[in-house]
KEDO-714621 format. One line per 10 residues: for each residue x, y, z of C-alpha. Coordinates in nm, 3 decimals, m for minus. Layout:
<rs>
X Y Z; ...
</rs>
This chain:
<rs>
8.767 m6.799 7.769; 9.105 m6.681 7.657; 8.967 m6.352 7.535; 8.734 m6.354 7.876; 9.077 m6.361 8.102; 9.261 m6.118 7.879; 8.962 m5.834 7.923; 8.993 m5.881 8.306; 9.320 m5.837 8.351; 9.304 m5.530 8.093
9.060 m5.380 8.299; 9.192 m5.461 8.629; 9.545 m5.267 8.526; 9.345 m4.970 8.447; 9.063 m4.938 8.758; 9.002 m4.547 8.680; 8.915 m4.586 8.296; 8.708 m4.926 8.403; 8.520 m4.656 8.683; 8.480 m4.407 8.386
8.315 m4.641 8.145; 8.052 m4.771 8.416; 7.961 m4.430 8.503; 7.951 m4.289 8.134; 7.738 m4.569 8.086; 7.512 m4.543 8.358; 7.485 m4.165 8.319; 7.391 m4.215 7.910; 7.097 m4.444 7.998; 6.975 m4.259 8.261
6.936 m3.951 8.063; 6.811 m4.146 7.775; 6.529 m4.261 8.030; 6.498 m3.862 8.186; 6.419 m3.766 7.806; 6.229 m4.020 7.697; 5.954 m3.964 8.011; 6.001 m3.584 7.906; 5.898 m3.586 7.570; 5.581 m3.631 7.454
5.495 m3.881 7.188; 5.172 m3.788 6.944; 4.963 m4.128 6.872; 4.797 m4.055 6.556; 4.504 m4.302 6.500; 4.391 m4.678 6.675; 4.684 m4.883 6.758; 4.534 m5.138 6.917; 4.323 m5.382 6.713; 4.128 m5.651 6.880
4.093 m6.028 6.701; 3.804 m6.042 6.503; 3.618 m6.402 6.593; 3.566 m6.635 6.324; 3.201 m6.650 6.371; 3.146 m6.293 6.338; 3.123 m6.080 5.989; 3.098 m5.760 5.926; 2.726 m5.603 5.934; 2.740 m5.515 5.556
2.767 m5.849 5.443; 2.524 m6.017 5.656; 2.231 m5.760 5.620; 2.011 m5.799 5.377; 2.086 m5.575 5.044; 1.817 m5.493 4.865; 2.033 m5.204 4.656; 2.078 m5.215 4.284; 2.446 m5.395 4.344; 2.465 m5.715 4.570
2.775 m5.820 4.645; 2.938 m6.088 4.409; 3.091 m6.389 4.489; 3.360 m6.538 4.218; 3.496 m6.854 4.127; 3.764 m6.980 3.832; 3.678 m7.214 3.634; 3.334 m7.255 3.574; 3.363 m7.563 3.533; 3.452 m7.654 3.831
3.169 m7.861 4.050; 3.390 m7.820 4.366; 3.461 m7.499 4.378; 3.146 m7.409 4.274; 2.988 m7.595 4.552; 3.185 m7.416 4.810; 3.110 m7.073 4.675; 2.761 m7.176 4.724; 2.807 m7.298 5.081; 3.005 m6.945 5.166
2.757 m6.754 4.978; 2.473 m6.978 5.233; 2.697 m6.904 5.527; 2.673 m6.520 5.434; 2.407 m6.378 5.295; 2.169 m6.595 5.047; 2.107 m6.265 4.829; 2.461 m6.275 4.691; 2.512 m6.298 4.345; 2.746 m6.601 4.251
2.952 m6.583 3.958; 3.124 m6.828 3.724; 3.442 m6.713 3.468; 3.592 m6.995 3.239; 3.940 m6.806 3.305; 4.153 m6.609 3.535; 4.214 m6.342 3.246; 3.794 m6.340 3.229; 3.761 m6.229 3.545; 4.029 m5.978 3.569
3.869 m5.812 3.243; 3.541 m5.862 3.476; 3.664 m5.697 3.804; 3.837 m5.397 3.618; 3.509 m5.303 3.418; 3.407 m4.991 3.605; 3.149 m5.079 3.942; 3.253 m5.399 3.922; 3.573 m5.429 4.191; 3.312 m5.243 4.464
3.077 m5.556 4.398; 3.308 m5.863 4.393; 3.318 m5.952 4.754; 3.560 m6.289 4.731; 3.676 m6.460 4.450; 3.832 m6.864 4.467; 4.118 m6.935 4.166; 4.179 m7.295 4.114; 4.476 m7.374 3.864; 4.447 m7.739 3.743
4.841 m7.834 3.663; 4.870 m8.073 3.445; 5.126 m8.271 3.664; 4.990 m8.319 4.007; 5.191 m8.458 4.329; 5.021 m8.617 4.580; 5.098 m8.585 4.990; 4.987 m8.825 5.245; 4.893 m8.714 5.580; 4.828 m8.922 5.896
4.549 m8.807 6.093; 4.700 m8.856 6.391; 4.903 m8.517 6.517; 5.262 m8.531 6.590; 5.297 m8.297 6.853; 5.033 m8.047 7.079; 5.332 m7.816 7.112; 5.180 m7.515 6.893; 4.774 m7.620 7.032; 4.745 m7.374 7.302
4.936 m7.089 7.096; 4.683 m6.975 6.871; 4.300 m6.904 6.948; 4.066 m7.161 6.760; 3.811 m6.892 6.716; 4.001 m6.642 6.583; 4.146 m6.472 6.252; 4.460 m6.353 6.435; 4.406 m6.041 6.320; 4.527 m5.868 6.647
4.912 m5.989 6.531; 4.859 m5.767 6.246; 4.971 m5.455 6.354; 5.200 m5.422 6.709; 5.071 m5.338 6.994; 5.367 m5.059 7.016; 5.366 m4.875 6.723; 5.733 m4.744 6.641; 5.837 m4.426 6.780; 5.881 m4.098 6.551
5.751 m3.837 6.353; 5.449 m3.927 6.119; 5.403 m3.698 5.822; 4.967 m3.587 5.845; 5.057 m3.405 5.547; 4.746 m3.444 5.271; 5.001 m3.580 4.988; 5.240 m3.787 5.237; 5.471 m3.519 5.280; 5.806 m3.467 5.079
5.904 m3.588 4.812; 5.495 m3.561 4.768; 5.349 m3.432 4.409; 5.657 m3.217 4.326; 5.867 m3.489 4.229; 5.554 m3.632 4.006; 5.473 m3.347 3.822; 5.829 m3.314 3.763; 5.841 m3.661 3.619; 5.537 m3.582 3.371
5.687 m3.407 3.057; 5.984 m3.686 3.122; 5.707 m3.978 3.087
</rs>
């Protein structure tokens, strides 16, 4: 409040500079406006992306594959009934003709997925780690508050808050490499490697 009182009477000793800053700043943000509508902005590529509904998959997975690579579904461990049995249930939910596929570990299935072909087929995969000291949490099933129950869509992925709906203003490089720094600064870096 001090500080408050102290600026007003600064400012009301010197009337001329307090005219002069108004104006400067008045006169800035106007022409920051007058070249802003002036300039055109290039919008390379969709920026607005619509939610994609929980009930609806893409066509490729639903349709029915009859080519020489189905898409897998994965699950770690093998041993597990549980998450077998909902691999099963997504694979119903899908497409019946997917291939479901059990790996003992998560090393298995990396060695799997990085075998040439075989990252184009995997579709989903479902790690469980077992820990060998487990903590349990108890939940009551009533809800504590509705304050966050008419934020998000029940049907929806929120996928529409995954880009803005404003993209950021500024150059973007169309270039085929990225633009600079680009490939020169790699095959600089070869004989160093």
């Amino acid at each position: 409040m001090v500080l408050l009182w102290k600026n007003f009477i600064l400012k009301r000793r010197r009337c001329i500079a307090l005219v002069v800053e108004m104006v400067l700043t008045f006169l800035f943000s106007a022409a920051l406006l007058a070249v802003r509508s002036v300039i055109v902005i290039k919008k390379n590529g969709p920026f607005d992306f619509a939610a994609q509904p929980v009930d609806e998959v893409p066509f490729y997975i639903t349709a029915s594959l009859a080519s020489a690579f189905p898409l897998e579904l994965a699950y770690v461990p093998s041993r597990s009934t549980v998450v077998q049995g909902i691999i099963e249930r997504v694979k119903m939910d899908l497409n019946p003709q997917m291939k479901v596929l059990g790996f003992s570990s998560e090393e298995e299935f990396e060695d799997y997925v990085k075998e040439v072909n075989n990252s184009e087929k995997v579709l989903a995969a479902i790690v469980r780690k077992f820990y060998a000291e487990t903590s349990y949490f108890y939940f009551h099933n009533e809800k504590k508050s509705n304050m966050l129950e008419n934020v998000y869509e029940e049907g929806s992925w929120l996928t529409d808050f995954l880009f803005p709906p404003i993209p950021s203003v500024g150059p973007r490089n169309q270039d085929e490499n990225g633009g600079s720094p680009g490939k020169q600064i790699f095959i600089l870096n070869i004989p160093v490697i």
